[in-house]
C-alpha positions as CSV (number, residue, x, y, z in Angstrom):
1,X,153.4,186.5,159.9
2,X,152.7,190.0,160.0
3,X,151.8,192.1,163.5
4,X,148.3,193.8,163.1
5,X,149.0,198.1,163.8
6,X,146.2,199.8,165.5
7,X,146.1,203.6,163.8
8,X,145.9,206.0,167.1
9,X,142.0,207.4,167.2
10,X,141.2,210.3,167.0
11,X,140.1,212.7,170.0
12,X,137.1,214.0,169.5
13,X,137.0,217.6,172.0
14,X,133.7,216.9,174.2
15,X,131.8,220.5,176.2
16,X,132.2,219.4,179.4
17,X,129.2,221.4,180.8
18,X,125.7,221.6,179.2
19,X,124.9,224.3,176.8
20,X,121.1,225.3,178.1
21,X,122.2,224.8,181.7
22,X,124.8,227.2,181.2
23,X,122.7,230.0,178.8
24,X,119.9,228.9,181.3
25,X,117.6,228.2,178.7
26,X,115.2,225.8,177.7
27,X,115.4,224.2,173.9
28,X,112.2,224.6,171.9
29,X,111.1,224.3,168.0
30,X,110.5,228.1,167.2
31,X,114.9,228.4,168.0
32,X,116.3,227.3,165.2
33,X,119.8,228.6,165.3
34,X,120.4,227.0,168.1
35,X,118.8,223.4,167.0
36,X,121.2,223.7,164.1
37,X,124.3,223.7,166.4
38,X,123.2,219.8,167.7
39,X,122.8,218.8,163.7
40,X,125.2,217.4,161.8
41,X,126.3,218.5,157.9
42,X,123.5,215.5,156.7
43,X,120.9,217.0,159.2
44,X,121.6,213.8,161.6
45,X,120.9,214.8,165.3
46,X,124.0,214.6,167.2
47,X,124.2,212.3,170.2
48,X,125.0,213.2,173.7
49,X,127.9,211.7,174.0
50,X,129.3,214.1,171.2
51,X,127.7,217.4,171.8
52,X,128.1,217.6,175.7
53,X,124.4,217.9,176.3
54,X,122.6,216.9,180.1
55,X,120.4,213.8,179.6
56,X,117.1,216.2,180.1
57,X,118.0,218.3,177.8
58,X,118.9,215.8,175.2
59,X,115.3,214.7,175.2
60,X,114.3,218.3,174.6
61,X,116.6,218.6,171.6
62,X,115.6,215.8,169.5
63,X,111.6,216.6,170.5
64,X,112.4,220.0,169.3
65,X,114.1,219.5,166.4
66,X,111.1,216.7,165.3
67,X,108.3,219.3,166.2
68,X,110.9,221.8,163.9
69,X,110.9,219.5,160.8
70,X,107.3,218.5,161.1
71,X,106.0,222.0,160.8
72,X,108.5,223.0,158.4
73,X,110.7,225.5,160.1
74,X,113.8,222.8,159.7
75,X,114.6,220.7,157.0
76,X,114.5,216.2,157.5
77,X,117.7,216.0,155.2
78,X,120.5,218.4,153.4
79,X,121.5,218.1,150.1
């Protein structure tokens, strides 16, 4: 019988402190550089639990980034 080994995971380095709490800023659509930085390489939106964001402005990211892509100024997907 052979014992199952567990690979060690990998640790993923979390911001401990919100980014627009500490720029004092507020996210919105028309910032685009910014809204890239909580995107991933396939344009996926990058959860909170990853990207060190407060839950308020969590809610503000992923409105923004929808209001973005809907009028055009961000992309749904990368190829």
């Amino acid at each position: 019988m052979t014992k199952f080994v567990r690979k060690p995971r990998r640790k993923i380095s979390v911001p401990k402190n919100c980014y627009f709490c500490t720029e004092k800023k507020e996210p919105t659509f028309w910032d685009t550089g910014s809204l890239q930085k909580f995107l991933t390489e396939r344009g996926k939106i990058v959860p909170r639990s990853r990207n060190g964001l407060c839950a308020s402005h969590q809610d503000g990211i992923e409105g923004s980034i929808k209001n973005a892509r809907f009028l055009a100024l961000m992309p749904f997907i990368s190829r």
